[in-house]
N, C-alpha and C positions, 0 to 999 in steps of 0.2 A: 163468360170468361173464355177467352181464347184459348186456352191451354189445357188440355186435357187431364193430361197426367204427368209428374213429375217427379221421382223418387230415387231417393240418395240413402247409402247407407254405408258405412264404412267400417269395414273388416281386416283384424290383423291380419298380417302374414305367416303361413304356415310356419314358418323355420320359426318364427320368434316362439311359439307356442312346445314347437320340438327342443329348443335349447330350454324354454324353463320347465319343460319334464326333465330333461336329463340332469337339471342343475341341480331339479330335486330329490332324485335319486339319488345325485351326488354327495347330497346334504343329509340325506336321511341314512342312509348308509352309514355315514361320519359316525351320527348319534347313535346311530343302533352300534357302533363299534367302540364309543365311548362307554355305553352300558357295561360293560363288560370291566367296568374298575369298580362297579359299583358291588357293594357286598354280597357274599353267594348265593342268599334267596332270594334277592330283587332281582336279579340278572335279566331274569324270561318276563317278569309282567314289566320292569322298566323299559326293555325292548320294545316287547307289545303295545306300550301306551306310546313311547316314541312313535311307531309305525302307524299307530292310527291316528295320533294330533299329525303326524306330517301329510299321511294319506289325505286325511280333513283340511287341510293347509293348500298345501297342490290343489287339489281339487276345485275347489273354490277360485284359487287363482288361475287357472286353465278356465274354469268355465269360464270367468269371467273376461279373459282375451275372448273367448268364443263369440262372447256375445255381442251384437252390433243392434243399432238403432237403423230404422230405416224410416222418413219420412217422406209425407207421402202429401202431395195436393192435388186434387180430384175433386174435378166440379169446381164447388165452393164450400170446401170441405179441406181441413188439413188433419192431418190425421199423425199420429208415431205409435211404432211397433216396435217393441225389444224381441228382436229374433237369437236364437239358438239353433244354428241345423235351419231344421227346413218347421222347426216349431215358431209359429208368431204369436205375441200377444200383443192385444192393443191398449196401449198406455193410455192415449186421448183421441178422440176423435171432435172436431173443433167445425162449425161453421165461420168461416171464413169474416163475417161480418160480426161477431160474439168477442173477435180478438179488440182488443182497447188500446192495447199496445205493443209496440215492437222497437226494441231499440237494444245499440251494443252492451253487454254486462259491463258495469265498472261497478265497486264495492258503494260507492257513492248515490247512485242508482239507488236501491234499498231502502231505503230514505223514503224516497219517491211515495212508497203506495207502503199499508199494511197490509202484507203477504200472509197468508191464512196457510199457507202450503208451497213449497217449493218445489218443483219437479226439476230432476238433474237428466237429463236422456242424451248423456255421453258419458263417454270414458274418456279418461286418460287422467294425468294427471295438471299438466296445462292448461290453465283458465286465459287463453288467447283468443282470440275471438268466438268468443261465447256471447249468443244472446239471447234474450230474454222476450217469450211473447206471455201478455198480461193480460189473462180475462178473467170476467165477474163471474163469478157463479155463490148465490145466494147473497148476495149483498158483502161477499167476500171475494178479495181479491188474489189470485193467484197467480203462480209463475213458473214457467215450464223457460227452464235453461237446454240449449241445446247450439250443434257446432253444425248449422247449414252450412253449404255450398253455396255459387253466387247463385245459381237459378231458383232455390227457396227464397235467397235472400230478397231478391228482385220484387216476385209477386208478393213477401209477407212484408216487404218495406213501405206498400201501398197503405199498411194500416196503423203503421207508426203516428201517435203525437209528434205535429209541429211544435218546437220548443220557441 
């Protein structure tokens, strides 16, 4: 294969990450300021349990702007990684000739194959071009959804079913 290496991974932007901290400081604040109608011995632990579902709440959603997918094709190997920071973990790593299929997600699709396991390896919340590569493993069939770029799409469209 001509191509060495190829790797796409896409990262929010900082500021978006800084306004939904402060939104939530915003919010939690509110709550923790509403506690305070509530009767005089709940006041301190209703706060407390506000501060910590919100802390658990942000958190969650921060990390998960954090986090990005990067994939990756090497050799004859396709590979994805959910990074955090400079932490990777490898969701799948794939022999390039193992894939069975590739083609664009439509709800219609689904049909197609029984899916033994779904893999989702993007964010957001827009299902627009999302696609779907389909390999066997153990006489089941699986599917890894995911939002490449044209240069993944290119060399992984090589292993699409002709319809």
């Amino acid at each position: 294969m001509g191509i060495n290496r190829i790797e796409e991974h896409h990262q929010r932007p900082f500021w978006q990450v800084i306004v939904v901290v402060f939104i939530s400081i915003i919010i939690t604040n509110n709550l923790i300021t509403l506690c305070n109608y509530v009767e005089r011995p709940f006041i301190t632990p209703a706060s407390i349990l506000v501060l910590l579902v919100m802390t658990f709440i942000s958190s969650r959603f921060v990390i998960s702007m954090l986090t990005f997918f990067t994939y990756s094709v090497f050799e004859n190997s396709f590979s994805i990684e959910k990074c955090l920071g400079k932490k990777k973990k490898l969701i799948t790593r794939l022999p390039l000739d193992c894939i069975e299929d590739f083609y664009l997600f439509e709800n219609s699709e689904k049909d197609k194959y029984n899916f033994k396991e779904i893999k989702k390896c993007f964010h957001g919340f827009k299902h627009e071009n999302i696609y779907c590569i389909v390999y066997k493993e153990m006489d089941t069939y699986i599917c890894i959804q995911l939002k490449p770029e044209r240069r993944i799409i290119n060399v992984l469209s090589k292993y699409g079913k002709e319809d």
